[in-house]
N, C-alpha and C positions, 0 to 999 in steps of 0.2 A: 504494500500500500504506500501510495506515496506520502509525505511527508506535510503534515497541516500546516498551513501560514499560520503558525501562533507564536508567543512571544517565548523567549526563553524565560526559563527557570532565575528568580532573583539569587545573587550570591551571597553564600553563605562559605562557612569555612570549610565546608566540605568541598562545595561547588566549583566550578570555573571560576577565574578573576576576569574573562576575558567571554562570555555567555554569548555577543553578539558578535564577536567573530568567529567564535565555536560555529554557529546556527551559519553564516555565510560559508565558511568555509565548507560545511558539512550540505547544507542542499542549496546555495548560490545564492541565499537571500535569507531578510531577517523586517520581521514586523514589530517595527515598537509601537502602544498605544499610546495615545497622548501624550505625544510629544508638546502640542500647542495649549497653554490655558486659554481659557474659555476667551478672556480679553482679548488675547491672539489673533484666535480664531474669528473674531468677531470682523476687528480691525482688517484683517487680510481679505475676508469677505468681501466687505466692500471696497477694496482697492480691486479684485480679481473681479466683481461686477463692471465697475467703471470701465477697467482696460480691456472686457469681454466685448461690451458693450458697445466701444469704438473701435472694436476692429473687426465688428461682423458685417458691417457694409462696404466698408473702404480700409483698405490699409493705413495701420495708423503704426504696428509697430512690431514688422515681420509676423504674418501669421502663416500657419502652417497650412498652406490651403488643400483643399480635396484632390486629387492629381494621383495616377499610376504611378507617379514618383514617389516614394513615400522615406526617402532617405536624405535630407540636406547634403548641401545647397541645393533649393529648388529654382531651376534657370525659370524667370518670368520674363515674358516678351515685352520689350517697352514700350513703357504707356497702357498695359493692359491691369487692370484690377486684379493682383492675386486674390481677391475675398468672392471674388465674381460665383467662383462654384462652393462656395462656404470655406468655412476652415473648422479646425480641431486642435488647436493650439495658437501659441501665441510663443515667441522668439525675444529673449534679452528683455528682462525684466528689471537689469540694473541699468540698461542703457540712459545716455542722460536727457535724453527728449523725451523719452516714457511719462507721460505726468503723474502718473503714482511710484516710480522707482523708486522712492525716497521710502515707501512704505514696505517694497516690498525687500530692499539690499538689508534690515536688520533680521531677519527669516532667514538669510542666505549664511550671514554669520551669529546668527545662533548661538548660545554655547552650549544651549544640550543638545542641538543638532552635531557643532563639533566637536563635541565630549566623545559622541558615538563615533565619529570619523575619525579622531585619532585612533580609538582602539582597533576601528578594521584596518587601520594604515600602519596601526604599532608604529603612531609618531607620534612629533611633537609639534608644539605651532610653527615653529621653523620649516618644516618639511613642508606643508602645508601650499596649497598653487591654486590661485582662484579661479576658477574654471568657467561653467556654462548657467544660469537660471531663467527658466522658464516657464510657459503653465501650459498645462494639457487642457482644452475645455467640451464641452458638450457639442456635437458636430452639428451641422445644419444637415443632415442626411445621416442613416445609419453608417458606419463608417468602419474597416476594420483594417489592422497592418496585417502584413502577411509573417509567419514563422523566421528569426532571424536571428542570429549574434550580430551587437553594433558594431565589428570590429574586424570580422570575419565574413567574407562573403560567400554567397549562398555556392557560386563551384567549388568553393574547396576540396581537395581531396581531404581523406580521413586524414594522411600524414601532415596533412599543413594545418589543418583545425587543431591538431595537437602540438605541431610545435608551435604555434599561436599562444594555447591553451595553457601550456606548459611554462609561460614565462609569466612574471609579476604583475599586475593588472595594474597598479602606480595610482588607483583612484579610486573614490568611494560616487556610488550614483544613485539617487533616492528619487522617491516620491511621497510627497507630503499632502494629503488631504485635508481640502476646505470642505468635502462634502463625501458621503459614502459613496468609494469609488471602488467597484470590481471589475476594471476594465482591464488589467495585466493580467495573462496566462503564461505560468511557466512550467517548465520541466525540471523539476526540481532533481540536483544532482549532475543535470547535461552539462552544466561549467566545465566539468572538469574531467569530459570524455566526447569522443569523436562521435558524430551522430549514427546512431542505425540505419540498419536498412530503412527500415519503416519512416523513420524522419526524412531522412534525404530522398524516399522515394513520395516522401506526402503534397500534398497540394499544399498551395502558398497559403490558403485560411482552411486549411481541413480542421474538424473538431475533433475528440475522442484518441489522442495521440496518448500509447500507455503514458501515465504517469503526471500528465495534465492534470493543472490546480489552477483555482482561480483565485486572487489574496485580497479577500474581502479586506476593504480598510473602508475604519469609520471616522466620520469628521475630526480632524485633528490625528490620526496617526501618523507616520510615517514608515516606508520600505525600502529598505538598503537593498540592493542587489548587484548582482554580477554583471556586467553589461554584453558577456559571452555566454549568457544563458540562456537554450532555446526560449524565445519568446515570444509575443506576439499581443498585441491590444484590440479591441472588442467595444466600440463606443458607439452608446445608442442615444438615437436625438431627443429621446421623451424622456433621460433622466442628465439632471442638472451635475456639472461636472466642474470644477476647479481643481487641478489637484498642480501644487509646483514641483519640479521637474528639474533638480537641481544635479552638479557634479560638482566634486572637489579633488585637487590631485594633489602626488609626492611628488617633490622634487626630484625621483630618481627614475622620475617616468621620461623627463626632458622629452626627446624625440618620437617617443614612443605614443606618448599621451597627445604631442603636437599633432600628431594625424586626425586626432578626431574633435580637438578640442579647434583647431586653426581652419579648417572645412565651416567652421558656422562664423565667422566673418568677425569674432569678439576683438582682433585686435588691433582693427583699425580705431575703437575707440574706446578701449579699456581703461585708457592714461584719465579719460573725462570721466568716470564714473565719481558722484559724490557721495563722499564715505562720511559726512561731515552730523549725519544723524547717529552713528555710531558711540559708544561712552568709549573715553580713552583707549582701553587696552583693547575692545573690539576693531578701535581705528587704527591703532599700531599695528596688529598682528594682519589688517584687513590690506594694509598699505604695501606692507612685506611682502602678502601673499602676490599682489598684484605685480612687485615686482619681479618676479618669481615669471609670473605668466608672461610679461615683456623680455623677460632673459630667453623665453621661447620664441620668440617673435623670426628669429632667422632661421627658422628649420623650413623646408623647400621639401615637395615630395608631392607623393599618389596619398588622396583621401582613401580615409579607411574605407570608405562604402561609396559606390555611385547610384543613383537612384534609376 
């Protein structure tokens, strides 16, 4: 049977000191509850309304529009309306023309969000690289991704999904819920093994794949996961959807991590994000991290994925 989306076990002296990267480690993903106070959640709410709200007619701040593409960079012809066929997301959240970034960049640096991200990174705030945030939202159409690793493209052979597999992943990648969201199906366990028959012979939304789980999360929790882990999302337009859509990286991911953090376009204007709603030590360590991401700024290369 496969393996429940539930939270690990609290520690105790018996127990792990380490329970949520045990849980990643062990099936490629980790549900914590209530990550957000209520106030939180409140607050976020209405910043992810407003930014929903103006980017379902017209572009207002990269959205993920409807498109066989389903993999960033999505190429849009110019002058044309990416929102024109709906979207299902929304792109840079701390950008500085966003008119709610200001609300949503203290969510991004957290501390009990990066409380948890050290321990899957077994770092420290120094290693820390500020990566990607964004929000997943409810589609103007049913809408599904098709079975994928972000990292890994769909011909691989077995031997290259594993020597892929096989090296340090350099980054933590979460979803945090404004609202009850069971749109992520994974294969819990597939991190960290070459696909089956049956996978690699399955259709791009086939359902019923052994081993499939859906990870009920309720307002305010959040999911750490593997970003090489069979996956796939399932968004339906009659249920109301915010969920942010965050990454954070090691510094020993450098090149490795550039492939797929430098493909969504963050570094052309990362240097302008204001970190200035921040309390001190969240704007020190926020400022480091960013320099951290411009020290990547000269890596040249094939994106991880083409849509």
């Amino acid at each position: 049977m496969a393996p429940s989306a539930t939270t690990p076990p609290p520690v105790t002296s018996k127990a792990s000191k380490t329970p949520y990267l045990d849980a990643l480690t062990r099936d490629g993903f980790v549900l914590i509850p209530s990550i957000l106070a209520p106030s939180e959640l409140e607050t976020l709410r209405a910043a992810a309304q407003e930014t929903t709200k103006s980017n379902r007619p017209r572009r207002q701040m990269a959205p993920r529009p409807h498109s066989p593409q389903t993999i960033p960079p999505w190429i849009i012809p110019e002058g044309e309306n990416p929102a024109a066929n709906g979207i299902w997301g929304i792109q840079f959240l701390m950008h500085p023309s966003l008119p709610n970034s200001k609300t949503f960049i203290p969510s991004y640096f957290n501390d009990k969000v990066v409380d948890v991200i050290k321990e899957l990174l077994t770092c420290e705030d120094e290693d820390l690289v500020m990566e990607l945030y964004n929000m997943l939202v409810r589609p103007d159409e049913d809408f599904e991704l098709v079975w994928h690793r972000d990292d890994i493209a769909a011909s691989a052979t077995a031997e290259e999904e594993l020597e892929r597999l096989n090296k340090p992943s350099f980054h933590a990648q979460w979803n945090l819920s404004l609202y009850d969201d069971s749109s992520l199906i994974v294969i819990p366990g597939s991190h960290v093994r070459a696909r089956t028959d049956i996978e690699r012979n399955a259709g791009p939304h086939e359902t019923g794949l052994p081993g499939e789980i859906k990870v009920h999360m309720k307002a305010g929790d959040v999911v750490f996961y593997n970003n090489n882990i069979l996956h796939r999302g399932a968004y339906s337009k009659d249920k109301e959807r915010m969920t942010l859509h965050g990454s954070m990286g090691h510094v020993g991911g450098s090149a490795l991590r550039a492939r797929n953090v430098l493909q969504h376009g963050i570094g052309e204007w990362v240097g302008e994000i204001d970190l200035s709603g921040l309390d001190e030590g969240q704007r020190e360590r926020a400022e480091r991290m960013r320099k951290r991401l411009v020290a990547m700024g000269g890596h040249t290369g094939e994106y991880s994925l083409t849509g």
